[in-house]
N, C-alpha and C positions, 0 to 999 in steps of 0.2 A: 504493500500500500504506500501510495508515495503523499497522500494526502493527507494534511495535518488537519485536526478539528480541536481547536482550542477547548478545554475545559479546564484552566487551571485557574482563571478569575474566580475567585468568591467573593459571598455578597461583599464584603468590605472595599475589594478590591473595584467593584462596579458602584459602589457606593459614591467612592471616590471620584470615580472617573464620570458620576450623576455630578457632584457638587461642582467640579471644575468646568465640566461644560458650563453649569450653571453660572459660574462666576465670570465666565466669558461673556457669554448673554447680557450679564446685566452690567458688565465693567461698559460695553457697546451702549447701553440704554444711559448709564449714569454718567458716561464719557471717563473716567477713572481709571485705572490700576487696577486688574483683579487682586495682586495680591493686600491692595488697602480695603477690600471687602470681607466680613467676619459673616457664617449664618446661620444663625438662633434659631432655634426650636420654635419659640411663642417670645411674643412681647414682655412677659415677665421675665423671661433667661435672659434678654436682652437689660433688660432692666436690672436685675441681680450683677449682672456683667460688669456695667457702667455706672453700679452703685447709684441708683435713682435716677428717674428720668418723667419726665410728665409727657403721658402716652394718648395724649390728642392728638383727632389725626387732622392732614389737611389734605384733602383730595383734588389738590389739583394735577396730581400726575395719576390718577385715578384712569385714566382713558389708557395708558402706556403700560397699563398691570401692575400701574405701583400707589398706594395711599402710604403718602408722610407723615412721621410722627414728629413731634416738634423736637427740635435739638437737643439734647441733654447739656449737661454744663460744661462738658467736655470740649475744648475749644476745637471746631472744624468737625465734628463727629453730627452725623445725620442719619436717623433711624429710617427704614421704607419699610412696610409691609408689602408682600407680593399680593396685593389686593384684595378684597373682599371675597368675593369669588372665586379665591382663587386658593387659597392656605394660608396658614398661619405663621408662614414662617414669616421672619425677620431679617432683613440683610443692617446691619452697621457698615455705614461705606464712613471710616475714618480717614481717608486720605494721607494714609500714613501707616505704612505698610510692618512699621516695626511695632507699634501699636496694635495694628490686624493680629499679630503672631504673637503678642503678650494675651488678645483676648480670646485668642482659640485655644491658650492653653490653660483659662482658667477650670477650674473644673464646675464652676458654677454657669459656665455655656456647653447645656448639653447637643452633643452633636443632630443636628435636624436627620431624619431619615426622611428622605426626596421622595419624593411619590413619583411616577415616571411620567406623566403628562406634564411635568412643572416646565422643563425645557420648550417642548413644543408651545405652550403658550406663550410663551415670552421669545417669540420669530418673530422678525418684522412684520410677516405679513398679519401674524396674529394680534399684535399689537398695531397695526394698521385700522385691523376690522374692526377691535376693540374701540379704538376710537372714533373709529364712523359712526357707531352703537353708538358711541354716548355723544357725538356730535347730534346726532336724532334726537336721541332722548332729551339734552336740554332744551334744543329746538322746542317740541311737543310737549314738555314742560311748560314753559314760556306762554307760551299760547292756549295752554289748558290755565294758565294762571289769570292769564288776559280774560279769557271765556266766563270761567267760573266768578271773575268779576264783575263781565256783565249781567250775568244770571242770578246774583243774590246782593247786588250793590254794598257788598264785602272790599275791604281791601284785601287784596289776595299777595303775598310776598313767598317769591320763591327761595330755600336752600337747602341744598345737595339735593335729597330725595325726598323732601316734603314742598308740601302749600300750605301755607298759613293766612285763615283767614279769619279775621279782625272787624267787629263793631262795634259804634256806640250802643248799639241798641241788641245785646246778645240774644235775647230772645225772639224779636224778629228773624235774625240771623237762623238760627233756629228752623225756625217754620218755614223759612224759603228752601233751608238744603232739604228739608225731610217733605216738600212739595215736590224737591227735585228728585225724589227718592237717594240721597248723600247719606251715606252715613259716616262720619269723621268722628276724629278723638275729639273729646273735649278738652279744651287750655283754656288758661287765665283768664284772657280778656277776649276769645273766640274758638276757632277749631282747627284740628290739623288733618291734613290729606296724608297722607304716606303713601308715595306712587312710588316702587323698589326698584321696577324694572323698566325697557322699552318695551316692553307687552301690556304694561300694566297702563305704561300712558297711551300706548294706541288705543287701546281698548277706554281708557278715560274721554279720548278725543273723541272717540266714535260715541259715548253715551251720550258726551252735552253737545254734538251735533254742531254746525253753525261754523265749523272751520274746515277751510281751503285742506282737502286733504295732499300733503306733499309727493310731490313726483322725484323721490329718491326710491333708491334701490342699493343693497349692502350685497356683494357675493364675495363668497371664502371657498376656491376651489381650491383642491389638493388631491394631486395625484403621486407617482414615484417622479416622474419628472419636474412637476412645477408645485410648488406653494403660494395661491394667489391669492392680495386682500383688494376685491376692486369697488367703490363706491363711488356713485354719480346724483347727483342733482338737477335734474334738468332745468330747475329754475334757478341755482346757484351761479356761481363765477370762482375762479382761481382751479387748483389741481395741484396735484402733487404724480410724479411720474417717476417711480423705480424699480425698474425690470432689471437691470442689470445690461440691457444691449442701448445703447446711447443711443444712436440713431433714431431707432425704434420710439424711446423716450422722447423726443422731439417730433416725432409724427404722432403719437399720443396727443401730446401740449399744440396741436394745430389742430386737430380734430376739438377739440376742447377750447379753445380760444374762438375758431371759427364756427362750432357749432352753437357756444352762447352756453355752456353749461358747467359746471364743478367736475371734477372728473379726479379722483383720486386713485392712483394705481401703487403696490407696491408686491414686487412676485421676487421670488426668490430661485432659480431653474438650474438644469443640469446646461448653463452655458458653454461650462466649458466641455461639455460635447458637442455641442452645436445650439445654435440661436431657435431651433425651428422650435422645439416646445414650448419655447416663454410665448413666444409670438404666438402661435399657434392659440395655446390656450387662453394669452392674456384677452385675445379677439374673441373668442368665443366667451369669455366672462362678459367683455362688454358690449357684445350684442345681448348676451339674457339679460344685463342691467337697463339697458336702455330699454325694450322691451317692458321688463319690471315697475320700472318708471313709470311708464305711458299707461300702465292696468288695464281699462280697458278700453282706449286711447276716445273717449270721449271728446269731442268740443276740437281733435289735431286738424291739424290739416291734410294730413296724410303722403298726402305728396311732393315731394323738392328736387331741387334741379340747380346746379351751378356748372358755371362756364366760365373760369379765370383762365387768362392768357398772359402770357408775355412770350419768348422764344419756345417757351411750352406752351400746349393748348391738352386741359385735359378737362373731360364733364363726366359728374357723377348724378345719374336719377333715380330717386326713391321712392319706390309705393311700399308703404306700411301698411301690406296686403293681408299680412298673419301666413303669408306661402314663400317661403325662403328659396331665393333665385337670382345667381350669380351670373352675369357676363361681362367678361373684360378682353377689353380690345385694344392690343397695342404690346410692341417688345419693347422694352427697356435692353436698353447695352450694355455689357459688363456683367461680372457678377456680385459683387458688392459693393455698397457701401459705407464704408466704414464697418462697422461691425454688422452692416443687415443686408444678410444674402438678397440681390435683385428680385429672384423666382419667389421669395415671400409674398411681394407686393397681391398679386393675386391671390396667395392663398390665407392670405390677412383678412382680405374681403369677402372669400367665400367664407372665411370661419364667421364673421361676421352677421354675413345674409342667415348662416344657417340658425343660429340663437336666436338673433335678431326677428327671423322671421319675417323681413321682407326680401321684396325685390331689388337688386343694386345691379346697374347698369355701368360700366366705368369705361370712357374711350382714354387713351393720352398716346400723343406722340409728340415728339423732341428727338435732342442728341445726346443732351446731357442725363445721365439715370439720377443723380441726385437731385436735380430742377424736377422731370418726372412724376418719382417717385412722391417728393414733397408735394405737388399739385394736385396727385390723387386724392390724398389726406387731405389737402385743404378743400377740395373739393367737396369731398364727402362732408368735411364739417359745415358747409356752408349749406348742402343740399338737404342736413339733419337739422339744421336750425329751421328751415322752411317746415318740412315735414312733423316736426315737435311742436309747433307753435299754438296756440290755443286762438282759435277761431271763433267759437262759437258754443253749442250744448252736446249735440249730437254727435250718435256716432258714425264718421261719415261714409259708410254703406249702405245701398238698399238691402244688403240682406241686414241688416241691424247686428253685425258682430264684424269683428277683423279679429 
């Protein structure tokens, strides 16, 4: 047998090799030194460690997988919890790596045992998606807080994962939530919501009725070649573009620029075998996001069509048919791009049509494939800004569905 099959790790030894991953992840997240990161069991080892520490938390890196605990006295030392959601453990990032190896050797920081999904959430893309979640959820927050103070002439004040709402007149207050069928905690001087999740406020949004429902869509695809977090707003603006293939990244941010929407991409692929899965899949996330988006494309316009020229001439036409149908007409010369093989160009847009679920139509001819290929993309974002637009109520079929 000439075949080796390792079995000589035990747990400790993979124990190990869980933490240091770990500490890699978050040295990336926290921008630091792994070796100035210490990690606790619970907030109390942490605290026993550091000999006192006041363990309020501050969630503003709550979207990233991380909620703050306030500093201890320790000058430069900053507590994180790996999230609500997410474990109990605790990282110390002391920024100070001789300090790290005094507090891992106390014996009053018992060593954490890793649970094996800890790593996987804490990937960019995972912590990408994360954050789209809760980009939502304030959102929907916000707007349920708007709402719910039209509906009981409450003051309503939002923080973290409550509503707080406040009268002169408590008992009035009273009779208007329980007219609205509400039922809230009672407090001092009114009531509280506890909305936990992004289920919990869509599902709020949807009871008291009366708001614009949003045209976002969150997808987290993962397969053996790509890990992707992709989230779009078709009535936003800005993006964020990291795939890993540059080129690519910049015909994203034109689609997105010229389509008029938010577009947040972040995938993580077997690059360095070849570009074709990031691409591949990242197009096909964002034909089902955009799709997603549009529900069930009530009041669009359906249809779009651009024709930008200069030494290139390319057009892309859209029917947001619900019948996914690719034709592309034109050679590009060369084979790459910088990092983005030519022969993509086309099968960026079929992956596309196919999510998507419409028809795309794409002529271009030139000499340069850089000028080209970019024209395509702009094209398309200009022909989906037509197509996404809101028009009117209906949905614009006679058969009444797309």
């Amino acid at each position: 047998m000439s075949a080796i099959i390792d079995l000589s790790r035990g747990a400790g030894i993979r124990a190990e090799l869980s933490r240091k991953a770990l500490l890699a992840r978050l040295s990336d997240i926290l921008g630091c030194d792994p070796e100035a990161l210490v990690l606790a069991a619970n907030a109390e080892a942490a605290q026993q460690a550091l000999e006192g520490v006041d363990t309020s938390f501050d969630t503003s890196r709550l979207a990233e997988g991380l909620a703050a605990l306030e500093s201890p006295s320790k000058e430069g030392v900053t507590l994180y919890r790996l999230g609500r959601e997410i474990s109990d453990y605790v990282v110390i990032d002391t920024r100070n790596p001789a300090l790290a190896a005094e507090l891992t050797d106390k014996s009053a920081l018992p060593y954490p045992y890793l649970a094996p999904d800890i790593v996987p959430r804490l990937t960019p893309a995972a912590i990408a998606s994360a954050k789209a979640e809760w980009d939502q959820y304030v959102s929907l927050m916000l707007s349920c807080a708007a709402r719910m103070g039209e509906l009981t002439g409450a003051v309503v004040d939002r923080e973290g994962d409550k509503l707080t709402l406040s009268s002169p007149d408590k008992g009035a207050l009273a009779q208007r939530l329980a007219a609205l069928g509400l039922k809230l905690e009672e407090t001092g001087e009114g009531f509280t919501a506890w909305v936990l999740t992004l289920a919990e406020a869509k599902a709020l949004a949807a009871y008291l009725g009366g708001l614009k429902a949003p045209r976002t869509a969150s997808i987290r695809r993962t397969t053996k070649e790509t890990d992707i977090a992709l989230y779009i707003d078709l009535d936003g603006e800005g993006g964020r573009f990291e795939t890993g293939v540059h080129f690519f990244d910049h015909m994203l941010e034109q689609v997105s620029r010229h389509g008029g929407f938010r577009l947040d991409v972040v995938c993580e692929g077997d690059i360095e075998v070849d570009t074709h899965h990031t691409i591949e899949d990242v197009c096909l996330a964002l034909g089902e996001a955009i799709r997603l988006a549009l529900g069930d494309k009530a009041g669009i316009a359906r249809f779009g069509f651009a024709l930008p020229m200069d030494e290139t001439r390319a057009g892309v036409w859209i029917d947001l048919s619900g019948r996914p149908y690719l034709r592309f007409d034109g050679e590009i010369p060369g084979e790459r791009v910088g990092d983005y093989p030519v022969d993509m160009c086309a099968h960026a847009f079929r992956s596309i049509s196919e999510t998507l679920k419409a028809a795309i139509h794409v002529e271009v001819s030139g000499d340069n494939p850089h000028h080209m290929i970019e024209a395509c993309y702009k094209a398309f974002g200009r022909a989906l800004r037509q197509a996404i637009r809101i028009e009117g109520a209906s949905i614009p079929s006679t058969k009444g569905v797309l």
